[in-house]
Phi, psi and omega in degrees: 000150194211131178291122159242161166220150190237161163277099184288355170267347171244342173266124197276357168286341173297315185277339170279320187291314192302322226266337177242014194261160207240000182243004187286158168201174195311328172285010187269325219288163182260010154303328183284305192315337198287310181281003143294316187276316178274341165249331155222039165055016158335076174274089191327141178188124197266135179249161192175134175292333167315139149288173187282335167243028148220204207293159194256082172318328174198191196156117168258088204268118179257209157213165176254117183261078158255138240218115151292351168254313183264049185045171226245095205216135165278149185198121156244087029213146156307127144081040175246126142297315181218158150241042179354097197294146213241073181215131175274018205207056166353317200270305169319329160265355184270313164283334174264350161293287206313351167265343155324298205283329155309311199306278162001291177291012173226030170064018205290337202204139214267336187177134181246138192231120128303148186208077191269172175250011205208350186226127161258120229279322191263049176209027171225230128250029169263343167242056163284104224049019152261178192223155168323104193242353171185116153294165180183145152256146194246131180244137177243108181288130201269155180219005175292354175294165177290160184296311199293322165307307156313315184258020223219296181301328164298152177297130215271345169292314196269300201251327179291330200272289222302315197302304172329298214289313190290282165010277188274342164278031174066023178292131173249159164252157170236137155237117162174212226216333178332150181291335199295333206243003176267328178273342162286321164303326201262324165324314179269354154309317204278330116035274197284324187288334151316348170268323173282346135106032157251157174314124187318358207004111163318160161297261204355318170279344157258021161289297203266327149316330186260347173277317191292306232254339177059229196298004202273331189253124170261125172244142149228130172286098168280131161253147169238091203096223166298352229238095166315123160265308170186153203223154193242144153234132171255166157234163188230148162188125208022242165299024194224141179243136180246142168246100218258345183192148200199093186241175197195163180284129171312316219269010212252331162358315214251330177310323201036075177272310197260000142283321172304299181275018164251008162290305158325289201312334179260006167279302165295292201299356161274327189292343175246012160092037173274144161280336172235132179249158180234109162268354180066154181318115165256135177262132218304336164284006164261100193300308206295294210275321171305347175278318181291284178311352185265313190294006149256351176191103204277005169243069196279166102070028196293151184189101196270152204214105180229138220246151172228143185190138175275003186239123185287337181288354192262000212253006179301147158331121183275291171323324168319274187328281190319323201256335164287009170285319184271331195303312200286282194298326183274321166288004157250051212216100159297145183005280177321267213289002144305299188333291201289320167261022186266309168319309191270326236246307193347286196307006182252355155246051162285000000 
């Protein structure tokens, strides 16, 4: 048996393996790698047991994230809630980890991070020397049921009475890819995270998200009169709708607006034959948002992010470290000049 590696943005067996394995998701896709790649100068790359001249059968796709402040690191995937390793064959991936990790020990990479949903990975023999580097949980709305059944399962205080309450206050929405509305969005992003005192994602990658992924990203803007209030952005990839980012005016809270547009947002997306809402990863110490995210979906999901590294100093939480890193730096930083050092900056916490 033998490790090959392919450019999953340049090889056309990649979005065809993908576009069919039942375990792929939208960060597998090669629009995402592509707005990765094009925003912070990542370079994707799927190890994978196929030879090069036949069908392409299993994969794992990181990117090499190298960083003069965090090191020199494979990450599957940067700015990924989850990745999945795309393999039907436990000995086939039990070989390409075991090479992975050689590859690591002869110093080619400072640690390699994983981020599967479906397997815990240190509890096999496939993860024999990684380790935890962070938790999280992923909540998934199941959506086949008829809508009234759905929303009927939501909590009825934190979401059903707010989604009612926005309703009869006359909130309204705009949806769709526009630039106007891509920039109505990233204003109130930059708000709330000046408010949560983190570090910025640039406009450029939702520049570059909304060129790659096209008719698949969705924004919606909610209002109140004219007054953008809060805003959502979604993905679509095959039956699954994702809800990847999501902010709002302080002062709009009471309104219960933003459950009301991500409820739009679970409406469209049953109504265009998706099957799954996607809320994406909480990290198990976000008391606020695991609570928020538990009243639509009260069982989630457990989901570990495990790091393999020959240096025990390395082995901290990489989201731990980084975001009280950035947390420190960014909360003495007015708005603008977050902005600015969030551009240079980004890509390195990745």
């Amino acid at each position: 048996m033998k490790c090959y590696q392919v450019d999953p943005t340049q090889d056309p067996r990649w979005a065809e393996f993908v576009d069919r394995h039942p375990g792929a998701s939208v960060f597998h896709s090669v629009a995402w790698l592509n707005a990765l790649r094009r925003s912070y100068g990542y370079e994707p790359v799927a190890f994978t047991t196929s030879s090069p001249t036949g069908e392409l059968n299993n994969g794992i796709v990181f990117c090499h994230v190298n960083s003069w402040l965090t090191g020199h690191r494979l990450v599957s995937l940067p700015f990924s809630d989850h990745c999945e390793p795309l393999f039907d064959s436990a000995k086939d991936l039990s070989f390409l980890i075991r090479y992975l990790q050689a590859s690591l020990e002869r110093k080619e990479w400072e640690y390699l991070e994983v981020r599967p949903i479906n397997a815990n990975l240190g509890q096999t023999e496939n993860g024999v020397g990684f380790e935890p580097a962070a938790t999280y949980f992923v909540h998934t709305l199941d959506l086949r049921p008829d809508l009234d059944h759905v929303f009927h399962n939501l909590d009825r205080d934190s979401v059903q009475r707010r989604v009612e309450r926005a309703e009869q206050g006359g909130v309204s929405e705009r949806c769709g890819t526009s630039p106007e509305l891509l920039k109505e969005f990233y204003r109130l992003l930059v708000t709330t995270g000046g408010r949560d005192h983190l570090p910025l994602p640039p406009y450029a990658w939702f520049q570059n998200l909304s060129h790659f992924q096209a008719k698949a990203l969705e924004v919606r803007v909610a209002y109140q009169g004219e007054t953008p209030v809060a805003a959502i952005l979604t993905l679509r990839f095959r039956d699954a709708v994702y809800y990847k980012y999501g902010c709002w005016d302080e002062r709009s809270r009471s309104l219960g607006v933003m459950p009301w547009l991500i409820w739009r947002a679970i409406v469209a997306a049953r109504s265009s034959g998706a099957k799954e809402f996607d809320m994406g990863r909480t990290e198990a110490n976000n008391s606020t948002l695991l609570a928020f995210n538990n009243h639509w979906v009260p069982v989630p999901k457990r989901l570990v992010c495990w790091r393999y590294s020959d240096n025990s100093q390395s082995r901290d939480s990489a989201d731990s470290w980084k975001l009280r890193m950035a947390k420190g730096a960014f909360s003495c930083l007015p708005t603008r000049l977050s902005m600015i050092t969030g551009r240079l900056l980004y890509r390195h916490i990745g």
